[in-house]
OpenMM code with the backbone's topology and positions (N, CA, C; nanometers):
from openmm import Vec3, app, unit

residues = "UNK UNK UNK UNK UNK UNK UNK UNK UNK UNK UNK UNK UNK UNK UNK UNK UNK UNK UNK UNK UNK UNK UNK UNK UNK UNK UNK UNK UNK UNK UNK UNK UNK UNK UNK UNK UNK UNK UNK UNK UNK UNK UNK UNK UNK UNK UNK UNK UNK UNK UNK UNK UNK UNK UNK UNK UNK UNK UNK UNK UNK UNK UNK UNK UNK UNK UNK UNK UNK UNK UNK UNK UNK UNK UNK UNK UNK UNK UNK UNK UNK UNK UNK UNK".split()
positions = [
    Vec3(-2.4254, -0.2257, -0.4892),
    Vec3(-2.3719, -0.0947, -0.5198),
    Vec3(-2.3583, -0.0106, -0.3935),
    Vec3(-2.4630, -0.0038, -0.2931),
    Vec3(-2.4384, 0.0754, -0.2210),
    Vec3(-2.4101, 0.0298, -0.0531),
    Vec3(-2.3188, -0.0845, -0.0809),
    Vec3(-2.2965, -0.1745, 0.0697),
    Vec3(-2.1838, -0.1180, 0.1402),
    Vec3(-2.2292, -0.1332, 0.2699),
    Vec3(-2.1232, -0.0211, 0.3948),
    Vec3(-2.0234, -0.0723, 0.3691),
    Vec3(-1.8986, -0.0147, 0.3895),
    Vec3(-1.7588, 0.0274, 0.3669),
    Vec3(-1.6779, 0.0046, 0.4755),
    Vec3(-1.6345, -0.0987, 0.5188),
    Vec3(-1.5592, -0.1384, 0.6369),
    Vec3(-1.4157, -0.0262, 0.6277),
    Vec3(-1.3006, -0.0592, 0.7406),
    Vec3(-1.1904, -0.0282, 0.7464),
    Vec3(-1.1280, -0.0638, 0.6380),
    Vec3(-1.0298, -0.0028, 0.5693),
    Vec3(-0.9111, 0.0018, 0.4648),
    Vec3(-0.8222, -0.1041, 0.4721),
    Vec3(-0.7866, -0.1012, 0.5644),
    Vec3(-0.6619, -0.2244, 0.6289),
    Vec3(-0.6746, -0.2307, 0.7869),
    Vec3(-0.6871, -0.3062, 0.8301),
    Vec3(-0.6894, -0.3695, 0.9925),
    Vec3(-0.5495, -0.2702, 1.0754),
    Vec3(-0.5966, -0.1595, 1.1361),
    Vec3(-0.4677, -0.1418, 1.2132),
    Vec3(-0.4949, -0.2076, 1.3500),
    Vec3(-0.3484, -0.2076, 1.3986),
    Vec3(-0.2949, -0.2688, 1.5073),
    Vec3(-0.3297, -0.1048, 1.6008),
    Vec3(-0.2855, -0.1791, 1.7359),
    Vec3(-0.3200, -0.0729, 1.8456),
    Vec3(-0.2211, -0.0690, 1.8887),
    Vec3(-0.1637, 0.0292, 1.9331),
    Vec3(-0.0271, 0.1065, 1.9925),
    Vec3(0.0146, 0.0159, 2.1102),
    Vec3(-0.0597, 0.0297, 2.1856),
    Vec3(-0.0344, -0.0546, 2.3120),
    Vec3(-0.0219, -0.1949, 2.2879),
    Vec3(-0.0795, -0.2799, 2.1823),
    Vec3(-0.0518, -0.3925, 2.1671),
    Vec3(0.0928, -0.4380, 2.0750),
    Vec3(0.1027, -0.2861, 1.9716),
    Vec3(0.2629, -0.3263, 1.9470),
    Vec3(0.3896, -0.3025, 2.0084),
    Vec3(0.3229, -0.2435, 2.1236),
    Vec3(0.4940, -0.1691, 2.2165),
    Vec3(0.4960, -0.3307, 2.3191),
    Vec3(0.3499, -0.3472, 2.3428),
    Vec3(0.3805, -0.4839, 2.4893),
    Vec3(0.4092, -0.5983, 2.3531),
    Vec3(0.3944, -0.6219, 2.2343),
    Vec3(0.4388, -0.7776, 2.1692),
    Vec3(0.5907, -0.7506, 2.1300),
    Vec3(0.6189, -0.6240, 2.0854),
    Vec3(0.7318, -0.6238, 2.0751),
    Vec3(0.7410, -0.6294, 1.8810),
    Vec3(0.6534, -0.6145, 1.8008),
    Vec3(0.6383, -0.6836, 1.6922),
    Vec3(0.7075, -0.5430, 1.5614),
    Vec3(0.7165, -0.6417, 1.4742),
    Vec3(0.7771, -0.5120, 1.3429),
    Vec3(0.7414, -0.4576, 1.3020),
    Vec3(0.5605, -0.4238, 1.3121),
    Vec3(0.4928, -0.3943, 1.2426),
    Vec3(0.4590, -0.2244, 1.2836),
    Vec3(0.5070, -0.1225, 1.1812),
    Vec3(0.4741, 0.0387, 1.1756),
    Vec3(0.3644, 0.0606, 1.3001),
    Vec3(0.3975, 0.1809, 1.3515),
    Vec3(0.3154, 0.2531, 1.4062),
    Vec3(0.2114, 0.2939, 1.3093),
    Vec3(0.0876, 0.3479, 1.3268),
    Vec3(0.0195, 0.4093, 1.2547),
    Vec3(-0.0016, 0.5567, 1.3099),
    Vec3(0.0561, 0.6464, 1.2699),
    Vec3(0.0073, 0.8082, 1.3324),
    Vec3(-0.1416, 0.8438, 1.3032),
    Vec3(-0.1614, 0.9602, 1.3595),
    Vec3(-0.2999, 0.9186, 1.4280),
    Vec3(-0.3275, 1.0429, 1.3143),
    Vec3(-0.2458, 1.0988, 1.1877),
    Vec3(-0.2954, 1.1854, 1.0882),
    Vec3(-0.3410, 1.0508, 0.9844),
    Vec3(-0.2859, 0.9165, 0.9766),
    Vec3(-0.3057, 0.7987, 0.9255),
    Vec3(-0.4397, 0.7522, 0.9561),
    Vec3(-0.5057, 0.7355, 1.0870),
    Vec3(-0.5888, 0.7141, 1.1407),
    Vec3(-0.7422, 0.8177, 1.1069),
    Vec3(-0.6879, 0.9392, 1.0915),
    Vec3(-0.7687, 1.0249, 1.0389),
    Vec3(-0.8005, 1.0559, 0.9308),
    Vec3(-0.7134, 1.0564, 0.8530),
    Vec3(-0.7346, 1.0263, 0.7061),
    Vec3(-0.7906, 0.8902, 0.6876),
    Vec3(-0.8648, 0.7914, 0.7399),
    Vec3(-0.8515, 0.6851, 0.6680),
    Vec3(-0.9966, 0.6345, 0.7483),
    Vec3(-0.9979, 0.7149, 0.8557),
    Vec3(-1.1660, 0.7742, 0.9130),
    Vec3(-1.2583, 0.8456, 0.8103),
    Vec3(-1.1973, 0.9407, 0.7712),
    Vec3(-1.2201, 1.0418, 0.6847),
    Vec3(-1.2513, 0.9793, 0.5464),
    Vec3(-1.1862, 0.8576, 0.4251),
    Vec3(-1.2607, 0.8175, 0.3438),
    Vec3(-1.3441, 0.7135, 0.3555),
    Vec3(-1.3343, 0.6468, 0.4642),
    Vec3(-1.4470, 0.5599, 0.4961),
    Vec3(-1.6274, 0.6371, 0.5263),
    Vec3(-1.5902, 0.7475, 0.5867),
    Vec3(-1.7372, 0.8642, 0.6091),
    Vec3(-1.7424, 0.9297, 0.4856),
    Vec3(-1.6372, 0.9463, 0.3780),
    Vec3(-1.7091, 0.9836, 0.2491),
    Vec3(-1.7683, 0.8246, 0.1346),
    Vec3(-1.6834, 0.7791, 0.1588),
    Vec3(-1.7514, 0.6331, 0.1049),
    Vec3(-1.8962, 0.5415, 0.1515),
    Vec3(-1.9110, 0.6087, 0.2562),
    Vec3(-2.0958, 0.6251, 0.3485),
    Vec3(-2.1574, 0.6949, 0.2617),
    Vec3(-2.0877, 0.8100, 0.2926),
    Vec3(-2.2057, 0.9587, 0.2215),
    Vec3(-2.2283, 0.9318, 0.0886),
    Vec3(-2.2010, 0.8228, 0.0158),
    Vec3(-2.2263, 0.8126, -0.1550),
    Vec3(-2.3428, 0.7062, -0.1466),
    Vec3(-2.4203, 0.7410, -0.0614),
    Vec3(-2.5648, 0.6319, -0.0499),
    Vec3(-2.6543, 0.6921, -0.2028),
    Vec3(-2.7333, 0.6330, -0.1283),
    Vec3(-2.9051, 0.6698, -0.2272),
    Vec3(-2.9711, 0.7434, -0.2451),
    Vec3(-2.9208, 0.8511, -0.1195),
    Vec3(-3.0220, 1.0073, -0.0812),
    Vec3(-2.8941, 1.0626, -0.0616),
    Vec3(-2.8054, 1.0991, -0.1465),
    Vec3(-2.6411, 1.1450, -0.1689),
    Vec3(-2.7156, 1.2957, -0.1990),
    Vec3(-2.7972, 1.2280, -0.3368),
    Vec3(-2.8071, 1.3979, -0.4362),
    Vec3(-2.9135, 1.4907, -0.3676),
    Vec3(-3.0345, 1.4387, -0.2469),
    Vec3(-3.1306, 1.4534, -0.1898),
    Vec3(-3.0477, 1.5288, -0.0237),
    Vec3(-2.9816, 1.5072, -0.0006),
    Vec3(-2.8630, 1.5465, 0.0972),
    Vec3(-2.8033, 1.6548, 0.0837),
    Vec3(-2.7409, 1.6240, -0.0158),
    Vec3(-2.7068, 1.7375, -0.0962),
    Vec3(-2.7326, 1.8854, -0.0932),
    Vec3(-2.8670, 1.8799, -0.1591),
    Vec3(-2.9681, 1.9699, -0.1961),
    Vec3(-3.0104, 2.0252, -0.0726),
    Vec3(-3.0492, 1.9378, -0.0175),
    Vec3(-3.1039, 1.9994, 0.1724),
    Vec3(-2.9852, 2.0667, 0.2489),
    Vec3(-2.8541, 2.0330, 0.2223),
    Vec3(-2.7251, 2.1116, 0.2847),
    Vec3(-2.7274, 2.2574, 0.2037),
    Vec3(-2.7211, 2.2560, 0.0412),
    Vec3(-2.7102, 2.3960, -0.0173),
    Vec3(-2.7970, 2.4583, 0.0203),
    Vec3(-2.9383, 2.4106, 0.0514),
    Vec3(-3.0788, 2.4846, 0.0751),
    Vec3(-3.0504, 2.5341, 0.2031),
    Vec3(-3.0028, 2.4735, 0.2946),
    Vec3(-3.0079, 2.5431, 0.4936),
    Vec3(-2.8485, 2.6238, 0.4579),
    Vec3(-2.7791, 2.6392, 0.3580),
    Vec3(-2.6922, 2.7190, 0.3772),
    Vec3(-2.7564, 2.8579, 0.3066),
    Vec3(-2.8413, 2.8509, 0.2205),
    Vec3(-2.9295, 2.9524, 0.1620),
    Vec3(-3.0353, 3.0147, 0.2942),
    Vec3(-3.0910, 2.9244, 0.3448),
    Vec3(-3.1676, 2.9732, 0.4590),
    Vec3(-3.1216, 3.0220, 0.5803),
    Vec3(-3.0228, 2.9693, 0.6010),
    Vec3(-2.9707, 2.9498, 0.7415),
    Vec3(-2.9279, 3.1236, 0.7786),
    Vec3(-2.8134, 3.2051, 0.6678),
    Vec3(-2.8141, 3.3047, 0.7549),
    Vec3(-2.9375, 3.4058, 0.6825),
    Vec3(-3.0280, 3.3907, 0.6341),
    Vec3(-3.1706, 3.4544, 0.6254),
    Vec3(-3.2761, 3.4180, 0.6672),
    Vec3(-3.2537, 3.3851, 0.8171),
    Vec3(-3.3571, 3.3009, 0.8926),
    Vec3(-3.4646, 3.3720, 0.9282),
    Vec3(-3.4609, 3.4918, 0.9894),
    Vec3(-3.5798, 3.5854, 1.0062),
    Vec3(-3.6818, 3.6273, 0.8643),
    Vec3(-3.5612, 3.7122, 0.7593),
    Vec3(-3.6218, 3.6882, 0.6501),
    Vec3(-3.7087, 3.5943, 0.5773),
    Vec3(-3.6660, 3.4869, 0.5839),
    Vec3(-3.6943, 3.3650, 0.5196),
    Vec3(-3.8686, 3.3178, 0.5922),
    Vec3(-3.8167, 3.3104, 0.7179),
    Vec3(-3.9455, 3.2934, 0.7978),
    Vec3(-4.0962, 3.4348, 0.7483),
    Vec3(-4.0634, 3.5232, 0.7747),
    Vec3(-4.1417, 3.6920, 0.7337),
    Vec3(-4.2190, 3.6430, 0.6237),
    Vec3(-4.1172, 3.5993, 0.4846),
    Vec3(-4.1569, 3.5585, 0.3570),
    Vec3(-4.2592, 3.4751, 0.3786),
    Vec3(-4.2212, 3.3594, 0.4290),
    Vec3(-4.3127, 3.2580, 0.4563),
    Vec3(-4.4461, 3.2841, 0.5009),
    Vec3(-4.4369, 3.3310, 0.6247),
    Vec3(-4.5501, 3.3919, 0.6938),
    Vec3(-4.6567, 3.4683, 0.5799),
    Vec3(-4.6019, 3.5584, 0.5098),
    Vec3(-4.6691, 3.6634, 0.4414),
    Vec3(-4.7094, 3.5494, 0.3162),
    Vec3(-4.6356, 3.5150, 0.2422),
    Vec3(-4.7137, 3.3973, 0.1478),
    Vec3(-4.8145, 3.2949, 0.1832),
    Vec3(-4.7889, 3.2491, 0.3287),
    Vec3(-4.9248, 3.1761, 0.3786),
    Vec3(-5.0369, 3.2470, 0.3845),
    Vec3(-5.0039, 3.4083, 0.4406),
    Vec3(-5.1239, 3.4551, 0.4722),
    Vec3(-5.2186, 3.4841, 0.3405),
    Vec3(-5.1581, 3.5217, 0.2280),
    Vec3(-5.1796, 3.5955, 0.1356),
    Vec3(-5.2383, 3.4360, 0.0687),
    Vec3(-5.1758, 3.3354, 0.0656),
    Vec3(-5.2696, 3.2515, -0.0081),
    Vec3(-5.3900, 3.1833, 0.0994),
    Vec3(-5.3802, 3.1882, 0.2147),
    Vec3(-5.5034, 3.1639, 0.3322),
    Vec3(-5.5749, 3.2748, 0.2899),
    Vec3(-5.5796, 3.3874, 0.2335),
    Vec3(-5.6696, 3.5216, 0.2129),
    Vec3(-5.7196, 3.4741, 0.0878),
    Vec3(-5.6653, 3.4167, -0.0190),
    Vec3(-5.7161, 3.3927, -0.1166),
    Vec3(-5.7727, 3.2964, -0.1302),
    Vec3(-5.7997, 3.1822, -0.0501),
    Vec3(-5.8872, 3.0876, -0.0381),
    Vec3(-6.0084, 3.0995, 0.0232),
] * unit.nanometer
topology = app.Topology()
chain = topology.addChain("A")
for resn in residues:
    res = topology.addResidue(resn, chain)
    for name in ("N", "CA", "C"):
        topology.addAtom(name, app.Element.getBySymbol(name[0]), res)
């Protein structure tokens, strides 16, 4: 189920179809990117997908309340270190 995801189709390299001379399409390099692009989402559907996930929404929750976030923290450690 969750085995790495090679290339789509084998492209050829520019320089090797201009020096053979051969029939075979150029590939533009929006082709090349797009096709980069579902191979790194066909990765990202591992085992720790939904665990990934969760840690991206969470540092976008934290991230611009970083001082805040930290303050909070601080003050809840202290307050349960006081209560122990």
């Amino acid at each position: 189920m969750n085995s790495p995801v090679g290339p789509l189709s084998p492209m050829p390299s520019i320089g090797a179809i201009g020096a053979v001379g051969s029939a075979a399409p150029l590939v533009n390099d929006q082709a090349k990117a797009l096709q980069r692009h579902l191979v790194q989402c066909a990765k990202a559907r591992g085992r720790w997908f939904g665990l990934a996930l969760f840690a991206e929404r969470l540092q976008g929750v934290v991230q611009p309340r970083l001082a805040t976030t930290a303050a909070l923290g601080a003050a809840t450690l202290a307050l349960f270190a006081h209560w122990l």
